[in-house]
Every structure is written in structure tokens, then in C-alpha cells.
C-alpha positions, 0 to 999 in steps of 0.5 A: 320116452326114454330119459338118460342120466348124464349127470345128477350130481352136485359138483364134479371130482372123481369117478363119475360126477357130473353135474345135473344133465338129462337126455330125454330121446335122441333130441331133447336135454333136460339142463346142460351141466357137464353131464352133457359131455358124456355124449358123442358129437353125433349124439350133440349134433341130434339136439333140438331142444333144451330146457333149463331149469335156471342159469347157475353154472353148474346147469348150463356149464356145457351149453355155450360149448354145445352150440359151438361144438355142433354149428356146423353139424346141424344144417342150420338148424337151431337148437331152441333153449326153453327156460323162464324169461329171467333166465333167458335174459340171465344167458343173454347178459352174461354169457352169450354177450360176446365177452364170455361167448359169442352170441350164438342168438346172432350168429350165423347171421343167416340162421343163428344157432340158439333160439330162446323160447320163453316158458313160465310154470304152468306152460307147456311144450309138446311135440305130440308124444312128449309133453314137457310142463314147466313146475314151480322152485324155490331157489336163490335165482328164478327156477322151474322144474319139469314134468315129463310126460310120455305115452307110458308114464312120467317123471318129475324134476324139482330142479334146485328147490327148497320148501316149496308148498305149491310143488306138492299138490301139482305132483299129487294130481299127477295120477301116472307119476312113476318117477320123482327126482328131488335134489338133497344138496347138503347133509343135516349138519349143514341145514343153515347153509341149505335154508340159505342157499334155497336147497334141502337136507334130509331133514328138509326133505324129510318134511317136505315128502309128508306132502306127497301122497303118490306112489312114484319111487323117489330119487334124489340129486344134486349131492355135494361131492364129498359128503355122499355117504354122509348125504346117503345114510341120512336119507336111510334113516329117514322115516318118511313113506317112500325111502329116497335113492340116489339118482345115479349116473347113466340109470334110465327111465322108459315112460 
């Protein structure tokens, strides 16, 4: 399993920052924010699958464009939008709804082009090879992470998440973690807004890493455009066991 970076970031401005977008293989993304254009149209054409973790714009920006760009590329084949019941109905309500977008649920008639399938924290999907769990967030709006498995190893995602005590002792049984990617939204001198929003500042997450036991190498995302530098020399100085890196765009993992 291969897991391209097409966007890690928090907002968008400059050089590379996209935002939060993961190509596992050929078939399978990981959220869809506007990392996803990074990718040719035969690339987008090749997805299956796609697993959100919520439905705030910055991780689903490119999906309404996606169904409509590949419909018809793809023989009729859906692309099947993994996410929790809450965020399917989120999609259905107000972006699929003929207002926003059409309702690729319905169209075309014959064979529509997305496909909803329910996931909650604690279920799983797997083709076999790959095995995608969903985890448990603390966020704003109804959020999972995911855990990624492949033959090699796995990696974890947070997705947008704040103290979260349930999170930690999943990812410590998770003997082959070689990845961890948690976002670190604001810096320290914005920790009120963080608490607020359900995200995490370095000195959230410095508390929050007391809880991982593991030995998986740390990155972090969802950095505010802006205050990167800021965001970064923070994290540096944290005295937590692992030294969080920033996650950047285009880095690969082979699991």
C-alpha cells in the first residue's frame, strides 16, 4: 500500500498548500480537499473509494467536482463515499441537494455515480490487501480518523481532533504503527481558539503525545497558512518523546 500526500494543509495561498487530501494506490482517497486536484483526469477517473473523515469544506471541497468531472470516464462505475451516517446526511443536505450540486446519488438515472456506504468508529473495510478502520475524533461536527493497513505496515490519521483519551490506547495496540499523522492546527498563542474549534496547538499536543507509548514517527497537519513557522518552531521545542515533523506535500509512505 502506497499513500501519496496531495494535500496536508490547513488553508490554501501560496507554493504548495492544499488542503487535507491522501491518495492510498491508484483507487482509494483518503478526504478530498483541494489536494485532490494535484491529480490528472485519468488519475481521478481510477477512484473507487473515498473516505472522509467529516464534512467541513476544507475536506470535501473537491468532491462534488470530482463526480462531476469523471461521470463520464468511469463506465458507469460509482465512486462509493465511505463516511459516518452524520456526514452522509451532512453531503445529502447540503451539497448534493440540487442547490449547491446535483445529486449524483440519483444521476444517472441508470447507474448514479456516488454511492454512500455508512462507516462508524470501530468498522472496517477491507478489499483483502488493504484494510481501512475508522477511529474515534473529537471535533466541532461528527468526525472519525482512519488506520491504515497494508501488508508492510500501517499508518494512522486523526483527522481534525482535539483531547481525545479514547484515541491513544487503540494506537498503542496497534503493534506495526509506523506512521502517525495528527493535525496541530493553531500555535500556542492561539490555544483559546483551538479548545474552541476542537483542534490542537502544540501544547495540546504536547499533552496529548504523553499518551502514545508507540514508536511510530510522528507528523503533523492541518497548519494554518501563515503561521507555519510560527506552528513549527513550537512543535521543536516540545519535550515530548517523538519530535513531531511537518507532514508535506507530495511525501510517500510504503505500507
Amino acid at each position: 500500500m502506497k499513500v501519496r500526500v496531495l494535500g496536508c494543509s490547513g488553508g490554501i495561498g501560496g507554493g504548495h498548500l492544499r488542503t487535507t487530501a491522501f491518495l492510498v494506490d491508484h483507487d482509494i482517497l483518503i478526504d478530498a480537499g483541494t489536494g485532490v486536484a494535484e491529480l490528472s483526469l485519468a488519475e481521478l477517473a481510477a477512484i473507487d473509494h473515498v473516505f472522509l473523515t467529516h464534512a467541513h469544506l476544507d475536506h470535501i471541497a473537491c468532491l462534488p467536482l470530482l463526480l462531476d468531472t469523471v461521470m463520464d470516464r468511469r463506465d458507469g462505475r460509482p465512486i462509493t463515499v465511505h463516511a459516518p451516517q452524520a456526514v452522509i446526511d451532512t453531503l445529502a443536505r447540503h451539497i448534493f441537494n440540487w442547490e449547491v450540486w446535483p445529486d449524483f446519488a440519483t444521476i444517472p438515472a441508470a447507474a448514479p455515480m456516488l454511492c454512500y456506504a455508512p462507516i462508524e468508529a470501530g468498522e472496517a473495510w477491507s478489499d483483502g490487501a488493504r484494510h481501512v478502520t475508522a477511529l474515534p475524533a473529537e471535533h466541532t461536527v461528527p468526525t472519525v480518523g482512519y488506520h491504515l493497513a497494508g501488508t508492510r505496515g500501517s499508518l494512522v490519521f486523526t483527522g481534525d481532533t482535539t483531547r481525545n483519551p479514547a484515541l491513544w490506547p487503540l494506537l498503542n495496540a496497534i503493534a506495526d504503527l509506523r506512521v502517525l499523522v495528527i493535525e496541530c492546527a493553531f500555535p500556542n498563542r492561539e490555544r483559546q481558539l483551538a479548545e474552541l474549534s476542537k483542534h490542537l496547538c502544540p501544547a495540546l499536543l504536547a499533552e496529548e503525545l504523553v499518551h502514545y507509548a508507540g514508536g511510530a514517527e510522528v507528523f503533523v497537519t492541518h497548519l494554518k497558512s501563515g503561521q507555519i513557522e510560527e506552528t513549527m518552531a513550537e512543535l521543536e521545542s516540545l519535550a515530548v518523546a517523538v519530535a513531531p515533523r511537518m507532514l508535506r506535500h507530495n511525501q510517500a509512505f510504503d505500507l
